[in-house]
C-alpha positions as CSV (number, residue, x, y, z in Angstrom):
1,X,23.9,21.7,2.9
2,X,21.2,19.3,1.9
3,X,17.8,20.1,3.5
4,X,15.7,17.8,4.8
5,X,13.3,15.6,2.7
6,X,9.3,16.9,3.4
7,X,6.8,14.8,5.3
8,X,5.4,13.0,2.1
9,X,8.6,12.6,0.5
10,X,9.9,10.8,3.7
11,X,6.4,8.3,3.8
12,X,7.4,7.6,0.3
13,X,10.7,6.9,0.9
14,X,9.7,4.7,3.4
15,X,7.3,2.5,1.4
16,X,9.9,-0.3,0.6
17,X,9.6,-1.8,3.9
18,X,6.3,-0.7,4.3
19,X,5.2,-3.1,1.3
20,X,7.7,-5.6,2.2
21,X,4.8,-7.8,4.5
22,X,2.3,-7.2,1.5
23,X,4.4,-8.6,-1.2
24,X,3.1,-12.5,-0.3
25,X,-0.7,-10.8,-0.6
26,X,-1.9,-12.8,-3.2
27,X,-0.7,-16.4,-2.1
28,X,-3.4,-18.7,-1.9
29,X,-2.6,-19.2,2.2
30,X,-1.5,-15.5,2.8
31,X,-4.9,-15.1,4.6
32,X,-4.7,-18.1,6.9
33,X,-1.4,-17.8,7.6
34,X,-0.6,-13.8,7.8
35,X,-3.9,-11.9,8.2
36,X,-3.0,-9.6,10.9
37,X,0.5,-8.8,9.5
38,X,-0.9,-7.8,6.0
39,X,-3.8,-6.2,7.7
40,X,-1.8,-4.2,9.5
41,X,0.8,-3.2,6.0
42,X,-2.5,-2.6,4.4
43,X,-3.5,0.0,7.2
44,X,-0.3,1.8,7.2
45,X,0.3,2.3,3.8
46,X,-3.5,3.6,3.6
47,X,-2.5,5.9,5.2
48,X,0.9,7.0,3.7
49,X,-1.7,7.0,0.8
50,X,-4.3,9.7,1.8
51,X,-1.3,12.2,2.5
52,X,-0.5,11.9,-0.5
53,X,-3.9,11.9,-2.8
54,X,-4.0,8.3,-3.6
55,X,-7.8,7.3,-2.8
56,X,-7.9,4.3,-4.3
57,X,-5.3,2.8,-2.7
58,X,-6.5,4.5,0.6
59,X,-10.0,3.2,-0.1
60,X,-8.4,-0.5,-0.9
61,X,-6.1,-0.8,1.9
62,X,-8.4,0.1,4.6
63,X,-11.2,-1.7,3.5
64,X,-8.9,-4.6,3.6
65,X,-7.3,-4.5,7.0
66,X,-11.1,-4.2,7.9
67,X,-12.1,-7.2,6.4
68,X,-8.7,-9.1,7.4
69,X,-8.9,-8.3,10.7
70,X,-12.3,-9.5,11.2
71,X,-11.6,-12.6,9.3
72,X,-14.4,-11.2,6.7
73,X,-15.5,-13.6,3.4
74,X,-14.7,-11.2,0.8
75,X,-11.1,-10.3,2.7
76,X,-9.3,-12.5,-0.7
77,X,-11.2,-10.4,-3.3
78,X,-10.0,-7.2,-1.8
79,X,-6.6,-8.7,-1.3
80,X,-6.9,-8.7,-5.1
81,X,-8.1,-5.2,-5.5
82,X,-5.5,-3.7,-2.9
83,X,-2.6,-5.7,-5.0
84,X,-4.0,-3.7,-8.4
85,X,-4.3,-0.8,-6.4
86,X,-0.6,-1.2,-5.0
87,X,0.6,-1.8,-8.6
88,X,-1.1,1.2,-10.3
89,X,0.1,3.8,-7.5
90,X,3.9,2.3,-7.8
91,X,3.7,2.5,-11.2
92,X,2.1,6.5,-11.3
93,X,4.8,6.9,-8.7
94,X,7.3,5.5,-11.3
95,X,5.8,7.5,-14.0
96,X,6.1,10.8,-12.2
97,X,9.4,10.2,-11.2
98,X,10.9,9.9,-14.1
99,X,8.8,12.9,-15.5
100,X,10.3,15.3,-12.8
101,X,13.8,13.9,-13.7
102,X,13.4,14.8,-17.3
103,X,12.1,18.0,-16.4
């Protein structure tokens, strides 16, 4: 019998349609036309985030639904930074993966 995937294994799992509203993040209009969706993507996969040690993209994505939600100035240049951060964790999520596979 297959047991039940843990708590941060399941938020992983999840993450797909979690990051489905941030995929359009760095369109030039994606801030006039979606700020309280992305801000809201960004604040729930900050937190997905801090469960599972990632403080950068913790950091990123809540200091971007801040600044989204309140319609801030520098909202576009963290949009930037959360996208790097998004692409780094993916891709240490990536790594890891296929490190436990070999194992």
């Amino acid at each position: 019998m297959l047991r039940p995937l843990p708590a941060p294994a399941r938020r992983v799992w999840r993450w797909p349609w979690r990051l489905r509203p941030l995929s359009g993040l760095r369109r030039p209009d994606a801030l006039i036309r979606q700020a309280d969706e992305l801000a809201d993507a960004a604040h729930a996969i900050a937190g997905s985030a801090g469960l599972l040690g990632f403080e950068r993209l913790t950091a990123m994505g809540r200091r971007f639904s801040r600044a989204a939600h309140a319609g801030a100035a520098e909202a576009p240049s963290l949009a930037d930074g959360l996208g790097v951060a998004l692409e780094v964790t993916l891709q240490t999520l990536h790594d890891r993966t296929l490190i436990a596979a070999d194992a």
